[in-house]
Each structure stands twice: as structure tokens, then as C-alpha cells.
C-alpha positions in Angstrom: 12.1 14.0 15.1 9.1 14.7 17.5 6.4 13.0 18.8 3.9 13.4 21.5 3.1 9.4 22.3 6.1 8.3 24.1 5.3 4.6 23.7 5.3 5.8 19.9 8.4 7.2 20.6 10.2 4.3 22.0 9.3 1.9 19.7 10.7 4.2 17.0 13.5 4.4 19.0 14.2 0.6 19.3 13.3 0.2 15.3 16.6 3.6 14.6 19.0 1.0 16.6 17.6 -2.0 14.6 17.7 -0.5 11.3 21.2 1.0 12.0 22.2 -2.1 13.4 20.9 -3.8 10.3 22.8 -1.2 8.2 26.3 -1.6 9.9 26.0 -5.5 8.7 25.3 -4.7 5.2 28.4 -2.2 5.3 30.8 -4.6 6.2 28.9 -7.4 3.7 30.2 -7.8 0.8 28.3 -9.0 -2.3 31.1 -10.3 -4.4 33.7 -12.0 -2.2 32.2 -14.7 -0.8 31.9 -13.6 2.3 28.7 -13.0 4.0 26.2 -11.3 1.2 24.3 -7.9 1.9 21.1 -10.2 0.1 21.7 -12.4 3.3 21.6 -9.5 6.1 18.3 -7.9 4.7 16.9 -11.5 4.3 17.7 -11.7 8.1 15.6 -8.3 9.1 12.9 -8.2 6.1 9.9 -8.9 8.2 10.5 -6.0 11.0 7.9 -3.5 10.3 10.5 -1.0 9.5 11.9 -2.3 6.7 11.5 -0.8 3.2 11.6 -3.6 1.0 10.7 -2.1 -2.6 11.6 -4.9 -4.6 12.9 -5.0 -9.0 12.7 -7.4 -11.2 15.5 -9.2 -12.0 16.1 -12.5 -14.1 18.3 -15.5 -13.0 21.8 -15.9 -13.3 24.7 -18.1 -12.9 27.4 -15.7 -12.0 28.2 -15.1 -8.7 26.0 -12.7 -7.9 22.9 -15.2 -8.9 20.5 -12.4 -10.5 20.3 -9.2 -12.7 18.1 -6.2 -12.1 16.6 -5.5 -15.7 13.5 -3.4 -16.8 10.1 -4.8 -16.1 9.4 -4.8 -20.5 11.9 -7.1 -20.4 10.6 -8.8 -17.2 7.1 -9.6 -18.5 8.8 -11.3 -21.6 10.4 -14.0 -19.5 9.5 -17.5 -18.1 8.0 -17.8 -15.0 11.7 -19.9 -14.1 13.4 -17.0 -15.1 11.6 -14.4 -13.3 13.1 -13.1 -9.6 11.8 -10.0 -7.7 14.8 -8.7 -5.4 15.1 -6.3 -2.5 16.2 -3.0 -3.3 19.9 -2.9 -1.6 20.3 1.0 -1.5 16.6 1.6 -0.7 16.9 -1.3 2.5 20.1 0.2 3.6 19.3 3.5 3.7 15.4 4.1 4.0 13.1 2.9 7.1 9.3 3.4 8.1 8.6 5.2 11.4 5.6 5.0 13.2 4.0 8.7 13.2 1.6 9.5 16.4 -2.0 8.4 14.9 0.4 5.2 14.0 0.7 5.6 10.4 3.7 4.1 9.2 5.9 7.3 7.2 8.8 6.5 5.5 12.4 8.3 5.8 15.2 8.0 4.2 18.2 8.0 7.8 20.6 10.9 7.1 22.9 8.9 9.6 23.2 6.4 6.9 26.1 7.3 4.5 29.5 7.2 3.8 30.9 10.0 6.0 28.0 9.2 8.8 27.9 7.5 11.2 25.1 7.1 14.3 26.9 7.3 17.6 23.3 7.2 19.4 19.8 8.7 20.0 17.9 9.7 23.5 13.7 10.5 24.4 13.9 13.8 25.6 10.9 15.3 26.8 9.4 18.7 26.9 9.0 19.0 30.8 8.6 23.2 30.4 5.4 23.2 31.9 6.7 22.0 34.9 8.9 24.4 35.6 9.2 29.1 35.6 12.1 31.2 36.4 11.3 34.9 37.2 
């Protein structure tokens, strides 16, 4: 990732070791135990600016698990009691916005985030070649 505004840059940086943070709790969460829920993590960091919250509609339940993501034909159909609109899990976990240079917010989806990966950090390195020749 590049960009030329390092104030840009560090704020990105902050929001990586946020959102990886925020990541790391919803790994170890677990929905149906009992134990702390992932809904509960995301509900924690939902109004940083870099979380992607792309919500489905979902319907009330009893069950453990309190909801169920259905199809919005089906959604439309239902009482206003009924209706729910939940975070996207995978999308939360996995995705974040950036801020670009002109600070439009673009959207990624975090390679570090996965099964078999794992974020063991991330630096501002700067381009400091014009400050410097060899012959």
C-alpha cells in the first residue's frame, strides 16, 4: 500500500491495528457457546470509520443464536416486530475502508485476515531517494 500524505498514512496505519485487533476478538468469539459472541465484538467497533458494516435482513428468533439471515422477498413479507437488519460477520471480519490521499474512503478486503494468516505488524517507510546518490 502507498501513499504520499503521511498523516493519511498514519491514520491508516492506526485503523490496520484497530481492525486487526478487532479481528483477533471475533476469532476467538464464539457465536454458539455462550461465551462472548462475534455480534458483540463488531457491536463494540461498528462506529470506527473503518468498519464495513453491510448489513442482511434477517427475522427474529428464539434459538440461541436470536436471528436468521433470509432473503429480502421474504423480508418485505414480515411484520415490522419480526424484521432485524444484521452485520455482515464475514464482510466485518475480513473487509475495512482506508483512507486514499484525496481522503476518499476505498474499501479492501485485508489479505492478513484468514485462516493460515496472521499480521505480525506494519511500518511507514518513506521514499527518502532524493536525498541521497552513490556514484
Amino acid at each position: 500500500m502507498e501513499w504520499d500524505n503521511l498523516d493519511i498514512a498514519k491514520e491508516n496505519l492506526q485503523a490496520i491495528k484497530e481492525h486487526y485487533e478487532m479481528y483477533r476478538e471475533c476469532d476467538k468469539a464464539r457465536s454458539w457457546r455462550g461465551e462472548t459472541r462475534k455480534e458483540d465484538v463488531l457491536e463494540k467497533y461498528k462506529d470506527r470509520w473503518w468498519f464495513v458494516n453491510d448489513e442482511k435482513f434477517a427475522i427474529r428468533t428464539d434459538d440461541k443464536w436470536g436471528y436468521q439471515v433470509i432473503d429480502e422477498s421474504k423480508f418485505v413479507k414480515l411484520s415490522d416486530d419480526k424484521k432485524l437488519m444484521v452485520t455482515d460477520i464475514i464482510m466485518a471480519q475480513n473487509c475495512m475502508y482506508l483512507r486514499a490521499d484525496n481522503g476518499n474512503l476505498m474499501r479492501q478486503w485485508n489479505p492478513w485476515c484468514g485462516y493460515f494468516d496472521t499480521l505480525y505488524g506494519a511500518e511507514i517507510v518513506t521514499d527518502e531517494s532524493d536525498l541521497k546518490f552513490t556514484v
